[in-house]
N, C-alpha and C positions, 0 to 999 in steps of 0.2 A: 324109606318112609319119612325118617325125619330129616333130611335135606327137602323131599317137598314139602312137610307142612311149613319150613322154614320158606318157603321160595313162594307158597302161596302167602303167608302171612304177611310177606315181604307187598306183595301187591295190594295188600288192602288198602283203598282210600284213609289216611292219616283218621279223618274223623267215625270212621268205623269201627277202627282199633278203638280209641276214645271211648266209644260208644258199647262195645263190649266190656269193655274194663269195667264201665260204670251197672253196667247188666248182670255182669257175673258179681260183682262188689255188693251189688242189693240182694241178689239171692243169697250168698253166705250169710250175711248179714242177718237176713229174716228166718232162716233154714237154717241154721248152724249157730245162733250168736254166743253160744260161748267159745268155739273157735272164732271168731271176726274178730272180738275184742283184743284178740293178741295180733293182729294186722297191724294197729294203728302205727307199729316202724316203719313198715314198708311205705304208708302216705307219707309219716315224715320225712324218710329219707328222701322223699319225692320234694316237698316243700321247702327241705334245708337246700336242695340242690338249685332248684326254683328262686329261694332267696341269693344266694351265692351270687345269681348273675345280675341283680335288680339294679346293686347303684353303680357298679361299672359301665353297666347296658344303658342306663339311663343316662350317666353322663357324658359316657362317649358318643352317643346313637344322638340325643338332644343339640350336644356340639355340632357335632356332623350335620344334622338337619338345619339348623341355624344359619352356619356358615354356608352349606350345598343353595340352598333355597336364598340366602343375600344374593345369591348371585343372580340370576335369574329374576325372581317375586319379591315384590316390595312385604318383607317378613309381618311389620307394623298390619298390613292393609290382612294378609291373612290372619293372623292372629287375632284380633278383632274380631275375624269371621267367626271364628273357631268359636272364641270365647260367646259371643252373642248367641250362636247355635245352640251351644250349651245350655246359657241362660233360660233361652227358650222353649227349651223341652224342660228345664227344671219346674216351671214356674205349670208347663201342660202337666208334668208329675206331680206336683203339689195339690193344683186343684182335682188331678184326680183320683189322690189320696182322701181328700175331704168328701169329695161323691159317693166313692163306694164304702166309706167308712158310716156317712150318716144313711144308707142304707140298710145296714146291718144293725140288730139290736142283742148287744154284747152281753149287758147284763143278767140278765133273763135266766143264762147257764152257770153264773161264777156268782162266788161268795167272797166277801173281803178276807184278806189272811193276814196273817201277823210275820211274814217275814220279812227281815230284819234287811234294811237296805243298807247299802253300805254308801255312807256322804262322797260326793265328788267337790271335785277342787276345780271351777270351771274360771279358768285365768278369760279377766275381760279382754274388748276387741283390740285394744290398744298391745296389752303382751301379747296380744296372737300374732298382729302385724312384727312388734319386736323380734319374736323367736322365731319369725321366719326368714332374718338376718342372721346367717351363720358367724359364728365370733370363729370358729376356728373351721375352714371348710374341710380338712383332712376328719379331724371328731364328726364331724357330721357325716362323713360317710361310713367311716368304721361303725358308730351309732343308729346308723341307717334309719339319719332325718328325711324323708324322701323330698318332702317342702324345701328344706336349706340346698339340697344337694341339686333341686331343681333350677333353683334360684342364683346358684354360683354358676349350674353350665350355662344359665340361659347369657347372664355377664359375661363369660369366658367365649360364648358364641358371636356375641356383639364386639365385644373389645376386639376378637382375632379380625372381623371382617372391618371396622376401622383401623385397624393398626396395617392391615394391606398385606405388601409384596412381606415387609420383615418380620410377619408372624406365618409366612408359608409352613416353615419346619414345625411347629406346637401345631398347626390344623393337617399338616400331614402327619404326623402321630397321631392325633385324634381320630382323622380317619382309620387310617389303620390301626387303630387299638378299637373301634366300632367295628373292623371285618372280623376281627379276632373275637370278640363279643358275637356276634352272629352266630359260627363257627361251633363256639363252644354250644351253646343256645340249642345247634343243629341235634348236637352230641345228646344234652338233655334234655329235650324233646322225647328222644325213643326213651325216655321210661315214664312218660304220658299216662300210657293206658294202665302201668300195673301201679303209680302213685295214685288214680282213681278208684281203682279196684280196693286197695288197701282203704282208702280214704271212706267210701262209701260203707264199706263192711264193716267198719270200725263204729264210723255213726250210727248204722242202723243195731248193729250189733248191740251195740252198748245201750242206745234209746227203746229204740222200738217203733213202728207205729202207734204203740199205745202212747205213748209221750205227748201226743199233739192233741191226743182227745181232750182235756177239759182245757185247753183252749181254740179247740178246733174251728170257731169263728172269725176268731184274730188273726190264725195263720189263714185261714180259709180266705180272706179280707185281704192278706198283705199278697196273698199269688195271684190272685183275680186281679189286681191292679195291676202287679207286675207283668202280668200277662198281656191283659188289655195296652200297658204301654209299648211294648215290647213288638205287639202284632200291628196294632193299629196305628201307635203314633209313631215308629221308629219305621215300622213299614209303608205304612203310607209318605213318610220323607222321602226314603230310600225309590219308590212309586213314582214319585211325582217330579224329584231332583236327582236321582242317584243316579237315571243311564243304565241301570240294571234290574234283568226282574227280580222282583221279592223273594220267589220263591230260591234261585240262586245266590240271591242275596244271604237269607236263613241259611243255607245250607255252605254257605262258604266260613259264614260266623261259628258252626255248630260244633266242632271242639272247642272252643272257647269258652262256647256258653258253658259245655260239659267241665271243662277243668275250673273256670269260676262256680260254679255251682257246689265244686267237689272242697275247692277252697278256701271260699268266700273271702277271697284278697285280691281284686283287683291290681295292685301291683304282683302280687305274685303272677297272677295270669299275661303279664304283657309278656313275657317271650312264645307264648301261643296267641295272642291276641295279634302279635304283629308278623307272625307267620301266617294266618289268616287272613290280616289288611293286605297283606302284600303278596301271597302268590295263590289267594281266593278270591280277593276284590280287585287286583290290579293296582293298588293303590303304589305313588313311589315309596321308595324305604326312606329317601331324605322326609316326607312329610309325613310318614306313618313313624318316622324316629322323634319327629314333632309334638304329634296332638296325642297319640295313645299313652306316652306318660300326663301331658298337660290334660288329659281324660283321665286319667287313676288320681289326680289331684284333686279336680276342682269338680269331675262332673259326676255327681250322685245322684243321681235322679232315684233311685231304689232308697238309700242310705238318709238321706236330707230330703228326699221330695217326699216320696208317697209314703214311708215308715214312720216319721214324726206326726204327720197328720195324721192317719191312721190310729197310731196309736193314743197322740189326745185322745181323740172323739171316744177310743176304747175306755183310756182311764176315766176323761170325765163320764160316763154313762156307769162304769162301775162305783163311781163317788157318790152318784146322782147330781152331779152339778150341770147346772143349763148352758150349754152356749150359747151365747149372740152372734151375729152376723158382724159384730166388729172383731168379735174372738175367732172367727174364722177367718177374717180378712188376718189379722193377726196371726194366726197358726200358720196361713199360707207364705206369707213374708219370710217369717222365721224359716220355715221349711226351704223354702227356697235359696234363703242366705246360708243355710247347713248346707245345702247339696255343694256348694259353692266352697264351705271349709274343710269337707270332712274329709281325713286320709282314708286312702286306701287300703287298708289295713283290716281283719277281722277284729270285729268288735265295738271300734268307736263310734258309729252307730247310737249306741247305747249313752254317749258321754254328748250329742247335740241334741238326744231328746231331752235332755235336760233342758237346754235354753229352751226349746219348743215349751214347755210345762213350766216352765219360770215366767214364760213373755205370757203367758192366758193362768195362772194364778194356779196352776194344776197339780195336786199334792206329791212332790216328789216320792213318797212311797208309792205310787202305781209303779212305778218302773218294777217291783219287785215280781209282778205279776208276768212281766213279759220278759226278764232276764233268763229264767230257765231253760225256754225257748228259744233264746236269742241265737243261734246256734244254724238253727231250723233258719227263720226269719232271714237271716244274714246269706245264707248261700245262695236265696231267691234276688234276693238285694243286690247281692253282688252281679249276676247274670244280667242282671236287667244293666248295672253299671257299665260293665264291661261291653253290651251289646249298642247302648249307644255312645260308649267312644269310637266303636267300630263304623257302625250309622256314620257319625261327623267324618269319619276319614275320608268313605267310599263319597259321600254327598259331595264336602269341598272339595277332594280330590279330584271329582268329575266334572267341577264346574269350574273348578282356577284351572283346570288343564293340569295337574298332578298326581296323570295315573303314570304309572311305571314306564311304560315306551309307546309314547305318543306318537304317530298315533293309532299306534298297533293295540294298546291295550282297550282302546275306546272304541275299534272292531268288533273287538271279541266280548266285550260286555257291555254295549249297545243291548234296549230291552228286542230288538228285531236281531240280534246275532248271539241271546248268550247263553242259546244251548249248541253251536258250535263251538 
């Protein structure tokens, strides 16, 4: 009996396992939560393991992609791509943060409170660009700056592919210390569905559904956009430039979605993110080693796009303060230029609505309103992040010609071939 449940379990599709973990994690959770609350070790041990592999994986796999793809693609002419793509769904997030947020009327249900905000320390643009020069690159990865550590492989990927024939030995190491990184990845991966399970049971456990009620318009506000960008703008790309249908498309993303969801770490999520890009989208592993970290960096469309504006338009309507049309042109910028700063990481989110509510005059004590929540807020955030770093892989990938084996994988996920 238990050799077959082991041999049937064994054949579940990857994203099903996922997808149970996180089914049975919310009924403990709701059914049980004084047992859930003693789970949360099982998520962490999930997520220490999950960190474990981020800056090796990242600086090995980033190398690799760098050097693999000079050969080949002018790196400059993609990257470019990447980065503009990005931009441009930020800027579709932002404004449609501002939409569904000035159709909602927030005040109506909440009263002002007196809880005490805690001051941030929001270093100007100038130390942002500084601190993203690592002084020492080994601190920086022990410290796990993911910025600095991104920023040394991308040097270390250019340096090896000018320096030529007499840097072959440092780029085959690299290489091979990115299979060894995969590898391990493979290893961690299989405990996916029970770091979900712990993770989900634990939040709900501990929260509740009652949690979300007295701000249930806010949160209500921040998933409807997420949504909307998610189905409509990342799918319609994916539609219209991807070479794959949508609905394959969704369904190749969807442990990802589920382990970002469970997270809310975009980096944590890239060793499911790029077993996804790469043997769900077809995507090669040299440019899925590329963009999905350059995607947990720069690209927040959930984090900096649609969460900042959103939440203005919440605080100032809870202050009563009127916006203008130049305060909203303004929110949007701001918003935009966060998606563009914010790590990947749970939480900092919280530390670029700041400049959002600095640049439109907006009383830094609203944040204290949505910190509670931020938890809730943040895992939606994060899904939407992580789904369109995946969006920009399968999209460029399809049209620079960097699917996996060309041009066998542009057969099989052609939108006329890709349910064979």
């Amino acid at each position: 009996m238990s050799r077959s449940f082991v041999s049937v379990y064994q054949s579940v599709p990857f994203w099903q396992k996922v997808l149970i973990g996180f089914v049975l994690g919310a009924a403990v959770g709701l059914l049980v939560p004084s047992f859930a609350v003693h789970l949360k070790p099982m998520g962490d041990l999930f997520i220490n393991a999950i960190r474990m592999l981020v800056v090796p994986l990242v600086f090995c796999s980033l190398v690799m992609a760098i050097t693999s793809l000079g050969v080949d693609k002018p790196l400059g002419k993609i990257g470019i791509k990447t980065v503009g793509l990005f931009l441009l769904t930020a800027i579709i997030a932002s404004a449609l943060g501002l939409f569904i947020g000035s159709l909602m009327n927030f005040s109506a249900d909440l009263s002002l409170a007196t809880s005490p905000v805690r001051e941030r320390d929001i270093p100007p643009v100038a130390q942002v660009l500084i601190d993203m020069v690592p002084r020492n690159p080994i601190a920086a990865m022990a410290e796990g700056n993911i910025l600095q550590v991104v920023l040394f492989a991308v040097l270390v990927g250019v340096a090896i592919n000018q320096v030529g024939e007499k840097a072959k030995p440092v780029k085959t190491f690299l290489h091979s210390g990115a299979e060894v990184m995969y590898q391990i990845t493979r290893l961690v991966l299989a405990l996916t569905p029970y770091g979900v399970f712990g993770l989900i049971a634990w939040m709900l456990g501990s929260f509740g559904l009652e949690s979300l009620l007295p701000l249930a318009k806010f949160v209500l506000a921040i998933y409807i956009a997420c949504l909307i960008h998610i189905v409509f703008v990342y799918g319609g790309i994916v539609k219209l430039f991807g070479g794959i249908k949508v609905t394959e498309f969704f369904k190749a993303v969807f442990p990802a979605q589920l382990v970002a969801y469970a997270s809310a770490s975009s980096y944590g999520t890239l060793p499911v993110s790029t077993r996804c890009t790469t043997e769900g989208l077809g995507v090669s592993r040299q440019y899925a080693s590329f963009v999905l970290p350059m995607g947990a960096t720069i690209n927040m469309d959930g984090c900096g796009g649609i969460y900042p504006a959103i939440a203005a338009i919440f605080i100032a309507q809870l202050y009563g303060i009127d916006l203008s049309l130049l305060d909203y042109g303004i929110i949007m910028a701001t918003a935009t230029l966060a998606s563009i700063g914010t790590a990947g990481v749970p939480g900092t989110a919280m530390v670029m609505l700041t400049v959002t509510l600095n640049a439109v005059g907006l009383p830094l004590e609203g944040i204290a309103f949505v910190a509670a929540i931020d938890r809730i807020i943040d895992m939606m955030r994060t899904a939407t992040n992580v789904t369109g770093d995946m969006m920009v892989s399968r999209v460029l990938g399809y049209r620079e010609g960097l699917l996996a084996t060309e041009p066998e994988a542009e057969v099989q996920l052609t939108p006329e071939n890709a349910k064979a």
